[in-house]
C-alpha positions in Angstrom: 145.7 36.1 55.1 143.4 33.5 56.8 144.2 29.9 57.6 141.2 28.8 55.5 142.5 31.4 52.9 145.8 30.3 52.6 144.4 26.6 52.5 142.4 27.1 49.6 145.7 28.0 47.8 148.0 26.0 48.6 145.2 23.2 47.7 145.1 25.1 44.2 148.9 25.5 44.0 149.8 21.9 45.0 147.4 20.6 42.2 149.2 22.2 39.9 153.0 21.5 41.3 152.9 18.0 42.1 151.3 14.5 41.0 148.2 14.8 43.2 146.7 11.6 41.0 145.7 7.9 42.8 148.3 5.5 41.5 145.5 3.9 39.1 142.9 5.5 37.3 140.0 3.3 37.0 138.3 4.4 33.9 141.6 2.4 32.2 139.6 -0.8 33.3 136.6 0.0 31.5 136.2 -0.6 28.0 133.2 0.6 25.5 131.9 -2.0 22.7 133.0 -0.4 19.5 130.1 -1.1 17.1 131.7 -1.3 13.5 127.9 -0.9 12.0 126.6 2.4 13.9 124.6 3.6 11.3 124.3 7.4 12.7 125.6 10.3 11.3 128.3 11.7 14.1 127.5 15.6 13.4 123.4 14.6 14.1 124.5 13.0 16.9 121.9 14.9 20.2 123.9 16.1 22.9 121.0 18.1 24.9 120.0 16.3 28.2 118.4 17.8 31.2 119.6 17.5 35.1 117.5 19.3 37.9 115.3 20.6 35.6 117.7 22.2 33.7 118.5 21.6 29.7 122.5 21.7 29.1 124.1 21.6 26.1 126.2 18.2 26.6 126.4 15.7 29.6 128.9 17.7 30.9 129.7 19.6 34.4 132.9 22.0 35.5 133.0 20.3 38.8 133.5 22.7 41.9 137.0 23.6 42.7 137.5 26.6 44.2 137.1 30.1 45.5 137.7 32.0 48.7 141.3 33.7 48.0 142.3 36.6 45.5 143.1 34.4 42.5 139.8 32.0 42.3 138.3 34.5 41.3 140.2 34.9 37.6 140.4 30.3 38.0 136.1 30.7 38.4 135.6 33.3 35.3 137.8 31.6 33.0 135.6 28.5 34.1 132.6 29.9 33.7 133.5 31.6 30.2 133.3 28.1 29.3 130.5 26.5 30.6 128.4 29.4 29.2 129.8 28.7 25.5 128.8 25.5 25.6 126.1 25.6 28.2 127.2 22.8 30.6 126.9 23.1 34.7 129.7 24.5 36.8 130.1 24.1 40.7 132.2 26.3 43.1 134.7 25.5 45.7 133.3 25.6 49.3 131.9 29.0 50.2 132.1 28.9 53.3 135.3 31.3 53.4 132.6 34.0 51.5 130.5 33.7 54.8 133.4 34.2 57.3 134.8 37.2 54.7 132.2 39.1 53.0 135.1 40.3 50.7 136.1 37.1 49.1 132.2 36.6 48.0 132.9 38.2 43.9 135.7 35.2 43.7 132.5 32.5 43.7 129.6 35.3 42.0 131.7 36.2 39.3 130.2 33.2 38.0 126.4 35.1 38.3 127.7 37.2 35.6 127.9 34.5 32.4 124.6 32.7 31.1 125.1 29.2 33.0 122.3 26.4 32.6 123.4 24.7 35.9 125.3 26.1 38.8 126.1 24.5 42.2 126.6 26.4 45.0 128.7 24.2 47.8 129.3 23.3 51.7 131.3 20.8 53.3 129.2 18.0 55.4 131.0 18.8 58.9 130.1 22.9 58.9 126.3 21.8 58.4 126.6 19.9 61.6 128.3 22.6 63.8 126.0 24.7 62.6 122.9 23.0 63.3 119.7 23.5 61.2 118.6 26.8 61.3 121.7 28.2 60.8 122.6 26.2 58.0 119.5 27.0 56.4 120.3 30.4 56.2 124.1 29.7 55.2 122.7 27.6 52.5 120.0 30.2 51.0 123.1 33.1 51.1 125.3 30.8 49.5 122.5 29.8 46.4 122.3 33.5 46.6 125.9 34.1 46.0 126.0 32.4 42.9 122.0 32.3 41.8 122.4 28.7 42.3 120.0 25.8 41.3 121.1 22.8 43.7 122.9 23.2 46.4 126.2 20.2 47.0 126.7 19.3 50.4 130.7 17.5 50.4 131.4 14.9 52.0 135.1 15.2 52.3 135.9 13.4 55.7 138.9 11.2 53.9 140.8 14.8 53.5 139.3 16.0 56.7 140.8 12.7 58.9 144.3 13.5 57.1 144.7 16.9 57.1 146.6 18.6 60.3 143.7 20.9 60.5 140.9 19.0 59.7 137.2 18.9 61.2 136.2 15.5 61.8 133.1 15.7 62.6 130.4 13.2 61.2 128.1 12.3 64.1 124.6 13.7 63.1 125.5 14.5 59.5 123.1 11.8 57.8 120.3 13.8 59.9 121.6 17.2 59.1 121.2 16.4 55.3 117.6 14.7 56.0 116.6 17.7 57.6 118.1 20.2 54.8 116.7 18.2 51.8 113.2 18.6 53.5 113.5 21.9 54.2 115.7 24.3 51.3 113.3 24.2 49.1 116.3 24.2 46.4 117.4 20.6 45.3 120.2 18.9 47.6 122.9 16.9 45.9 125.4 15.2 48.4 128.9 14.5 46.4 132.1 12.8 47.1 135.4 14.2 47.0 137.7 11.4 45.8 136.3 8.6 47.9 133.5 7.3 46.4 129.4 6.4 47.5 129.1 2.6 48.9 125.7 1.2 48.5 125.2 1.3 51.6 125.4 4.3 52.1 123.4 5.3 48.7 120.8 3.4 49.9 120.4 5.2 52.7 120.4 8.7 51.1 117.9 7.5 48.5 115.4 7.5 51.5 115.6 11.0 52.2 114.6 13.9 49.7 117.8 14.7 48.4 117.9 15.2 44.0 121.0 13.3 43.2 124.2 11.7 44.0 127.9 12.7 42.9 129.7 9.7 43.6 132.9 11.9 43.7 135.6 8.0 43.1 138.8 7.1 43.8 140.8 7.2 41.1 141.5 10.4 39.9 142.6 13.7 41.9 143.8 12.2 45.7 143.4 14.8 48.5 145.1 12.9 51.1 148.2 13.0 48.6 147.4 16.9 48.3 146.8 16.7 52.2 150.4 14.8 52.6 152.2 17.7 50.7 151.0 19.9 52.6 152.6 18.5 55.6 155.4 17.9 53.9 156.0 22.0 53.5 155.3 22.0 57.7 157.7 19.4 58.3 154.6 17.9 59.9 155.9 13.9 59.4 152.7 12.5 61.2 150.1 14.4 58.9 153.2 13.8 55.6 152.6 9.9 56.3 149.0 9.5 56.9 148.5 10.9 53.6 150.6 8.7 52.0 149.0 6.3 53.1 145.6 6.6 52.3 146.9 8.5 49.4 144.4 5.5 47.2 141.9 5.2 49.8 138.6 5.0 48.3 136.1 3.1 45.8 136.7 3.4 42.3 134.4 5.9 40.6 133.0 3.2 37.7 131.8 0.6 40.7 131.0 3.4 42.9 128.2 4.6 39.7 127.3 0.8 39.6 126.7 0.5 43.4 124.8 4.3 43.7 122.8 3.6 40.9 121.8 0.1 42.0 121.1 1.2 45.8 118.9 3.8 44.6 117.0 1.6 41.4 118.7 4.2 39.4 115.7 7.0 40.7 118.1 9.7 41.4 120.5 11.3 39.3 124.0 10.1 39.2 127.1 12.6 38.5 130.2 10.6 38.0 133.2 13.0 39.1 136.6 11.0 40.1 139.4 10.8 37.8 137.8 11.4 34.5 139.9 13.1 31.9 138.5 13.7 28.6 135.7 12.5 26.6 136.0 9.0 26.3 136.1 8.5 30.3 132.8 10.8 30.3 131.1 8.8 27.5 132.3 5.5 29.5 130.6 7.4 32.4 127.3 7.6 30.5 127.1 4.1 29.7 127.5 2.9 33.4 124.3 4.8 33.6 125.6 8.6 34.6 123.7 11.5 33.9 126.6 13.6 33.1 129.9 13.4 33.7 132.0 16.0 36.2 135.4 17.2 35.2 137.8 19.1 37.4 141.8 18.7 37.4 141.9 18.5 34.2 140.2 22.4 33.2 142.7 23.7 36.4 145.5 24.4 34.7 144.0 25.6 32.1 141.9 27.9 33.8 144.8 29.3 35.6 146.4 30.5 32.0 143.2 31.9 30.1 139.8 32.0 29.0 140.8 30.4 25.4 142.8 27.9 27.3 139.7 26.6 28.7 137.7 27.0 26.2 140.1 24.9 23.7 139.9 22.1 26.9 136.3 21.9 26.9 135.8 22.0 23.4 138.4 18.9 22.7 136.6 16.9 26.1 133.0 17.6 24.4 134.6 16.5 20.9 135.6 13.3 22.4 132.0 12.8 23.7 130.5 13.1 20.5 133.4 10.9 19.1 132.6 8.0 21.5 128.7 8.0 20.8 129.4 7.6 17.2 131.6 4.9 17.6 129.3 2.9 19.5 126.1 3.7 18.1 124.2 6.2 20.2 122.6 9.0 18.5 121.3 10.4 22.1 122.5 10.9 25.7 119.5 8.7 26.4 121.1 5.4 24.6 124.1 5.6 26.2 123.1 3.4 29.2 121.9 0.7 26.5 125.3 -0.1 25.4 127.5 -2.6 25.7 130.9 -2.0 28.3 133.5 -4.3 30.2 135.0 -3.4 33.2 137.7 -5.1 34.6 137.7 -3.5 38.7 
């Protein structure tokens, strides 16, 4: 088994095993203003919205996880079982370990073979660098074609990458490497966090380029450097075990980090709010900062590591909790969501 391989599940397996969670989630601080007088009925309540052209079913996407090792595949199915049912996106992990191994590819297309509105195919920012633009260009089409994606996520993971004892960091000419790719794909170009959260600074400057959204990807919920620090931990490696403790809560929070995106880029772009959120309410709380859907990930893992009706069950109860949330504060439509009132406390 490959490094990258074997990295992609212990990642999995240490989600699972150990508190991997920032030591504060966020979305605690926000609060929704409950309108006693809603006057809608909750089962007329219109969950449809569109993202990237696409119509989905609720606000709602299976964030990308995983893939590249014997059991993803099974974790991805399950996944996309559920995304089809209720017609919501659904990402995959990085694919780069499909390029490297042509046999690991069916453990992201599985996902090809269920009815899915939205799917995101998936690179981490430092690869697109090394590679250089024409290669990634045709990485990036075989990757869409993996999956039949419709937007392609480039990751900007470099908080993991800087902890990790095998990590690539390598940032110098990535700003220009997503410039270029957004120009040139021809398939829309989402840049997302993973667990650190967009400035605005730095959504400001993406909003100049021709990339179709933002995943702000906040601190808050899921912490890789504290995944990152395990992993040490099982080397003995003490360096790599302490820097991961202590950026184990590096990063801005996901709520500010929607605020600051959508500000930076006068709310033009799409914003997906992934970081931390854990059922419904922290989605609907999501919307009303001014999301476009919400992007859910640790919380469907374990489930979609037992079964397909475990997953389901999850998705259903999350989507429930949406449509809960709307009616309590008055919003009959995804749309009038970012109209309400909300307090936030970061």
């Amino acid at each position: 088994m490959s490094q990258t391989v074997s990295r992609k599940d212990e990642h999995v397996r240490i989600s699972l095993e150990k508190d991997v969670a920032a030591d504060h989630n966020y979305w605690d601080d926000v609060k929704l203003i409950h309108n006693a007088l809603p006057e809608i009925n909750k089962n007329e309540i219109d969950f449809s919205t569109k993202l990237f052209g696409k119509k989905l079913g609720a606000p709602l996407i299976i964030a990308g996880m995983t893939g590249g090792y014997d059991k993803a595949k099974k974790i991805n199915e399950n996944l996309a079982i559920a995304a089809e049912k209720y017609q919501i996106g659904m990402g995959v992990g990085s694919q780069r370990a499909a390029l490297e191994k042509l046999e690991l590819k069916d453990t992201y297309s599985i996902i090809r073979d269920y009815d899915i509105p939205l799917r995101f195919a998936n690179i981490g920012a430092s690869q697109i660098v090394l590679w250089g633009h024409k290669k990634t260009l045709e990485n990036a089409q075989k990757m869409i074609d993996m999956i039949d994606g419709h937007v392609f996520v480039i990751c900007l993971n470099f908080l993991q990458e800087a902890v990790q004892f095998e990590g690539e960091s390598n940032a110098k000419g990535c700003f220009d490497a997503i410039k270029k790719l957004a120009e040139d794909l021809g398939t829309p170009v989402v840049v997302k966090e993973s667990g650190a959260g967009i400035s605005y600074n730095v959504a400001e400057r993406l909003s100049k380029t021709k990339i179709s959204g933002i995943d702000v990807g906040g601190a808050g919920g899921t912490s890789f450097a504290a995944i990152e620090h395990y992993r040490a931990e099982i080397r003995d490696d003490k360096l790599h075990e302490r820097g991961g403790k202590t950026f184990w809560n590096w990063g801005i929070p996901t709520p500010t980090s929607i605020l600051e995106a959508g500000d930076a880029t006068n709310w033009k772009l799409p914003i997906i709010a992934t970081g931390g959120i854990r059922n419904g309410l922290d989605s609907a709380k999501a919307l009303a900062l001014g999301a476009s859907c919400a992007g859910i990930a640790h919380a469907l893992l374990k489930p979609a590591t037992d079964s397909k009706e475990a997953t389901i069950s999850v998705v259903d109860a999350i989507i429930k909790e949406i449509r809960a949330a709307m009616f309590l504060v008055g919003a009959d439509k995804v749309s009038k969501m970012a109209d309400i009132g909300v307090d936030l406390w970061i």
